[in-house]
Backbone as numpy.savetxt, mean C-alpha at the origin, in Angstrom:
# Nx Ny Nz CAx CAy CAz Cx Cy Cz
-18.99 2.12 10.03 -19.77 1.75 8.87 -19.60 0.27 8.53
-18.55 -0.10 8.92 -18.18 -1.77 8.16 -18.47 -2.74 9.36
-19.56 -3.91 9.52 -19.94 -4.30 10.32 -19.24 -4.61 11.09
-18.21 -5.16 10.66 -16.84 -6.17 11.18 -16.04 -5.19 12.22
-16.06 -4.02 11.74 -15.72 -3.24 12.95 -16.13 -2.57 14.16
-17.33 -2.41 13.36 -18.43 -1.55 14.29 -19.92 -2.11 14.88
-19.57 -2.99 14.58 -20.58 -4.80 14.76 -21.79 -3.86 14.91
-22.10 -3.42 13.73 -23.50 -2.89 13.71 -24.03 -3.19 12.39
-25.58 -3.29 11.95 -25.87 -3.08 10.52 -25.82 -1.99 9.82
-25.35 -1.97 8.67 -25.15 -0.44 7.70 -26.32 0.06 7.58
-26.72 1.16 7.35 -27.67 1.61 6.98 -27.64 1.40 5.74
-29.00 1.96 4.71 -29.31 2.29 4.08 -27.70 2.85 2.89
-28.25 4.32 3.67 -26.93 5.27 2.99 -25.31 4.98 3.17
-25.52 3.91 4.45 -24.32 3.03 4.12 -23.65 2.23 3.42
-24.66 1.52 3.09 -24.54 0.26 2.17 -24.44 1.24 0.57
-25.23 2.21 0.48 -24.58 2.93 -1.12 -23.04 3.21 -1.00
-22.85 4.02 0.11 -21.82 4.20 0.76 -20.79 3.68 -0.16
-20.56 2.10 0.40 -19.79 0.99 0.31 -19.58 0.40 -0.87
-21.18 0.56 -1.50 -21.02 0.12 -3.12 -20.31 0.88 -4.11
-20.50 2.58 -3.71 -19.73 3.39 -4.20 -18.36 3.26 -4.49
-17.34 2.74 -2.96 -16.44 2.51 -3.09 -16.08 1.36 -3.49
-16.87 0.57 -3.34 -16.36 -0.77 -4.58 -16.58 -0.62 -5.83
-17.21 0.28 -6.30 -17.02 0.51 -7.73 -15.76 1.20 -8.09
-15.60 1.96 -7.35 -14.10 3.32 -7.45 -13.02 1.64 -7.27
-13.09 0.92 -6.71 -11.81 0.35 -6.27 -12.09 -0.50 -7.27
-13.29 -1.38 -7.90 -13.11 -1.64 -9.67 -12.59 -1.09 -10.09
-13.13 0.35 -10.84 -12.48 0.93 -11.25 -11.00 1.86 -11.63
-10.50 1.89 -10.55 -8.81 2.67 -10.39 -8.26 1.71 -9.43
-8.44 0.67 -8.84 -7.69 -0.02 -8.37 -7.49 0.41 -6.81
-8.07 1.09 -6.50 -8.01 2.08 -4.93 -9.51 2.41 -4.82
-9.62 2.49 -3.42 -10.66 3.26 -2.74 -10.60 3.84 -1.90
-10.53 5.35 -1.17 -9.94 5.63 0.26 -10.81 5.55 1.23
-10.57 4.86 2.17 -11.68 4.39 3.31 -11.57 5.01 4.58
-11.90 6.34 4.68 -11.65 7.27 6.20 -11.98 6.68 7.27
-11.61 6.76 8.53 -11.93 6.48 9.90 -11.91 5.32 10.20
-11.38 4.19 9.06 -11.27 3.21 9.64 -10.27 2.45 10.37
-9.23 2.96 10.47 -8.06 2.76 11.82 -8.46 4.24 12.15
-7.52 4.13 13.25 -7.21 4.73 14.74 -6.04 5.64 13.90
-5.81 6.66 15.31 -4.47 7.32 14.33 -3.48 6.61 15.33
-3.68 5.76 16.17 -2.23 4.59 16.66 -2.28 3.85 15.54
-3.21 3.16 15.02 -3.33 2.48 13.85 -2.31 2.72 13.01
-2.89 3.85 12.36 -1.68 4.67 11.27 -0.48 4.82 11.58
0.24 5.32 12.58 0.96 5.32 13.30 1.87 4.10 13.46
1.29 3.13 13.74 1.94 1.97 13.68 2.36 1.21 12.69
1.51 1.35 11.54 1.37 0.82 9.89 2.53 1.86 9.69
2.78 3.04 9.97 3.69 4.19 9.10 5.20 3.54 9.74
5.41 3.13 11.16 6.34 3.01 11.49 6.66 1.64 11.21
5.97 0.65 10.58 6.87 -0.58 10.09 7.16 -0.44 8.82
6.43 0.28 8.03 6.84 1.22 6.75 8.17 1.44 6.81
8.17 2.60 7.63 9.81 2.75 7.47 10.96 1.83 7.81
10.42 1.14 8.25 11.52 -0.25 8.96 11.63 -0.80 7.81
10.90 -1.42 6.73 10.91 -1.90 5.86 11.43 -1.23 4.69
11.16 -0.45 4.46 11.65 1.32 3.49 13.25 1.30 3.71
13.70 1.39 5.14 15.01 1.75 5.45 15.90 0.10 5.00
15.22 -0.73 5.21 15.68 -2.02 4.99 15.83 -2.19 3.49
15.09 -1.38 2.08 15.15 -1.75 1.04 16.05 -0.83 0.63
16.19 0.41 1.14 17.07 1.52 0.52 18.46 1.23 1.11
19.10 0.28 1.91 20.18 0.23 2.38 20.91 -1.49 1.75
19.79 -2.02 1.10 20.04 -3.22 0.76 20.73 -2.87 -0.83
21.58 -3.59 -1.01 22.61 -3.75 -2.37 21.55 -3.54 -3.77
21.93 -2.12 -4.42 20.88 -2.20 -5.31 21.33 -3.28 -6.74
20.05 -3.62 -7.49 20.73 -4.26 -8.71 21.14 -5.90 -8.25
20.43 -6.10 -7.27 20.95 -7.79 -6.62 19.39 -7.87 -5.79
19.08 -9.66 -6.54 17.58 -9.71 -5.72 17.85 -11.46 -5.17
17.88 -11.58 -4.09 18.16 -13.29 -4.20 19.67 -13.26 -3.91
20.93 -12.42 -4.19 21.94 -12.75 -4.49 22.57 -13.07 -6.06
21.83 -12.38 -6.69 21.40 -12.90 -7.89 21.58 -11.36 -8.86
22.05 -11.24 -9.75 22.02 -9.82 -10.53 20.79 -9.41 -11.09
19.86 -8.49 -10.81 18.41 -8.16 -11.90 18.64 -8.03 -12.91
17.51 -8.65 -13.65 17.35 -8.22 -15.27 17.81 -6.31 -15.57
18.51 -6.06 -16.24 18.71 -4.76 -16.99 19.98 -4.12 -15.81
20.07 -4.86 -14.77 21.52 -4.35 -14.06 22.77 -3.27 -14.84
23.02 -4.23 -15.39 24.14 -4.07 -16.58 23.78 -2.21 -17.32
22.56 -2.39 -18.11 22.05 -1.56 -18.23 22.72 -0.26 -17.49
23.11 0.02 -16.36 22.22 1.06 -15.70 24.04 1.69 -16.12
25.14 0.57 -16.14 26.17 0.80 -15.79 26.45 2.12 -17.32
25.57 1.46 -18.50 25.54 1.69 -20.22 25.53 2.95 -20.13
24.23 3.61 -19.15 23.62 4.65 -19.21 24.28 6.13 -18.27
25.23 5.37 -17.14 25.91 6.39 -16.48 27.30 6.83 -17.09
27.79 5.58 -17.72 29.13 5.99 -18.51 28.93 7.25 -19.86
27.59 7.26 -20.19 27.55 8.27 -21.34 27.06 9.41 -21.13
């Protein structure tokens, strides 16, 4: 459907298509766009995901920079009681 991929012109019912989802993605901030990767595609996007995922969940929580986050302290307030 999207020229750039499929180096074709949209149709008609395409182009509503498209407007549709640019209104939804005005609107809620998302649009879900089927078939447009591959499922290696996905696949590949999912697996640097987790590389990155595993890299944030193993990194020192409450420290950004080397640096303590705002409300750190906080968290210590809330487990002691």
């Amino acid at each position: 459907m999207l020229p750039a991929r499929s180096k074709t012109v949209p149709s008609t019912a395409d182009e509503a298509i498209l407007a549709e989802q640019v209104e939804q993605f005005q609107n809620s901030g998302f649009t879900v766009l089927r078939e447009v990767l591959s499922a290696a595609e996905v696949a590949e996007v999912r697996a640097r995901l987790d590389v990155r995922m595993a890299a944030k969940l193993t990194a020192q929580l409450n420290v950004a920079g080397g640096q303590p986050t705002i409300g750190a302290g906080l968290r210590v307030c809330f487990q002691d009681s």
